[in-house]
C-alpha positions in Angstrom: 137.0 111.9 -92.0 135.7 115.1 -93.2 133.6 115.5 -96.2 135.5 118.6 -97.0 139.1 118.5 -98.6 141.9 119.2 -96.2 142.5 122.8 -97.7 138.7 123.8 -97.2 138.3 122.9 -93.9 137.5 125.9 -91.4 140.0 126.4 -88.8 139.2 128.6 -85.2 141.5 131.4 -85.4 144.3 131.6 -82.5 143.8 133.9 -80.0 146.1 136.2 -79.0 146.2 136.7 -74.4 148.0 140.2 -73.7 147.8 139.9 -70.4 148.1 142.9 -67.4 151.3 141.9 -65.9 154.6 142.6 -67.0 157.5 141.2 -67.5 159.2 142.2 -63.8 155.6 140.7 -62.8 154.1 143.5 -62.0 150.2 144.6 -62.4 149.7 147.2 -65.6 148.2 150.3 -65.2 145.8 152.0 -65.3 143.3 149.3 -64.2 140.9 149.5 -66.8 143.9 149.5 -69.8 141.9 146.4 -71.5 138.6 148.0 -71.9 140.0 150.9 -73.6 142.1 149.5 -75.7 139.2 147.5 -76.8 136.6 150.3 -76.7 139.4 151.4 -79.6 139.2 147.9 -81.5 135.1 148.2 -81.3 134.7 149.3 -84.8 136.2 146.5 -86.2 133.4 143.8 -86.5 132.8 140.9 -89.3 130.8 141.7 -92.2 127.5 142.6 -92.1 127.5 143.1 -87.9 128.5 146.6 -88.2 125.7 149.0 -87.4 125.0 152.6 -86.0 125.9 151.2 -82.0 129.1 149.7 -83.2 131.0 151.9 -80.1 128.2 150.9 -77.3 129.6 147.0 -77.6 133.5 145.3 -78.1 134.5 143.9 -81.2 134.2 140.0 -81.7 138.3 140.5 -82.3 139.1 142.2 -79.0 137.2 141.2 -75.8 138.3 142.5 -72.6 138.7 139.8 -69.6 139.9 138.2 -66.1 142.2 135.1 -66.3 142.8 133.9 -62.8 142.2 137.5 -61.6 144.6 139.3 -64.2 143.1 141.9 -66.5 143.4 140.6 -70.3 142.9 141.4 -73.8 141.8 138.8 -75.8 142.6 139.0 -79.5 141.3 137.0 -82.2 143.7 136.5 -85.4 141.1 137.1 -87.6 141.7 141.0 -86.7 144.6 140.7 -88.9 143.3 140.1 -92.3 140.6 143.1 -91.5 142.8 145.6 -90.2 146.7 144.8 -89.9 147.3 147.8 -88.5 145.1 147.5 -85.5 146.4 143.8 -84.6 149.8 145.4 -85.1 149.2 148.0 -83.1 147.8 145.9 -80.2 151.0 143.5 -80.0 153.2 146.9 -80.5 151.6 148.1 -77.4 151.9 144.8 -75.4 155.8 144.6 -76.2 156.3 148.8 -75.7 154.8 148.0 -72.3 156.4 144.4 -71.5 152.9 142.3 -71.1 152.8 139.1 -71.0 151.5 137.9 -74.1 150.4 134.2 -74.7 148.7 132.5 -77.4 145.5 130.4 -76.4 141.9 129.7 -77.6 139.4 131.1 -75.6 136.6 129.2 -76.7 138.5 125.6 -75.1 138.5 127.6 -71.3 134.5 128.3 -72.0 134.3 124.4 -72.8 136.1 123.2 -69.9 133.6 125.7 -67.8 130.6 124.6 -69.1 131.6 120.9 -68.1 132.3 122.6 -64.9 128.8 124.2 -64.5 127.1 121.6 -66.1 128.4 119.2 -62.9 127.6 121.9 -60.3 123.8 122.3 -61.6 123.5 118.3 -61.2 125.1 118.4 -58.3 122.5 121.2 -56.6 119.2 119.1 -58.3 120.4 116.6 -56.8 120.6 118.7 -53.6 117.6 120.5 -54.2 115.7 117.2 -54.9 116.8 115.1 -51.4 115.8 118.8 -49.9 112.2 117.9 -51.2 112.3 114.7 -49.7 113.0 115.3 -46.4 110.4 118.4 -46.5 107.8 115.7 -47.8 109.3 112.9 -44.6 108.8 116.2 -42.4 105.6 117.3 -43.2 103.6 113.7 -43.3 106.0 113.2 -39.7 
């Protein structure tokens, strides 16, 4: 049970998928359609991580991406309560241009990798360390 009451408790905001495919499943265009909407978004930042580079780097809100090889646009929530008229503008454009758009949490795919790479990396010690074995067999051979 958590020491906070129900109504304090922090809660991940959703995130918000506008996917590069439409919705007669073809691939949007112009390829690069994510990064420049989100080179757009970039000025939007929490407070206190704005500074005079703001437009070299994304936003924390709007991160450009590959899901199983289709360009994406993540979106976090939390764009809303900063600027409502950027988030609106970002699902305006997704329905104007019939994208796919799903709701998901980033940060739960980056889990599940991490489990994934964690696995590999024992997997090659492993590899690497019955590599050293057999060098060591060879060499005293």
């Amino acid at each position: 049970m958590s020491a906070f009451p129900h109504s304090l408790e922090l809660v991940k905001p959703r995130e918000i998928f506008i996917r590069g495919v439409t919705t007669e499943g073809r691939t949007f265009r112009p390829s690069d359609w994510a990064e420049r909407l989100a080179g757009l978004m970039a000025r939007f930042r929490p407070a206190g991580l704005s500074r005079k580079e703001a437009h070299l780097g994304y936003s924390p809100y709007c991160v450009p991406t590959l899901v199983d090889g289709v360009r994406c646009l993540v979106v976090s929530e939390s764009l809303r309560d900063i600027e409502p008229m950027a988030f609106d503008f970002l699902l305006n454009f997704a329905r104007d241009n019939q994208l796919d758009v799903v709701e998901a949490c980033l940060t739960q795919a980056a889990a599940v990798d991490a489990e994934i790479d964690a696995e590999i990396d024992a997997e090659v010690k492993d590899l690497q360390t019955a590599r050293d074995a057999l060098q060591r067999v060879f060499q005293t051979a």
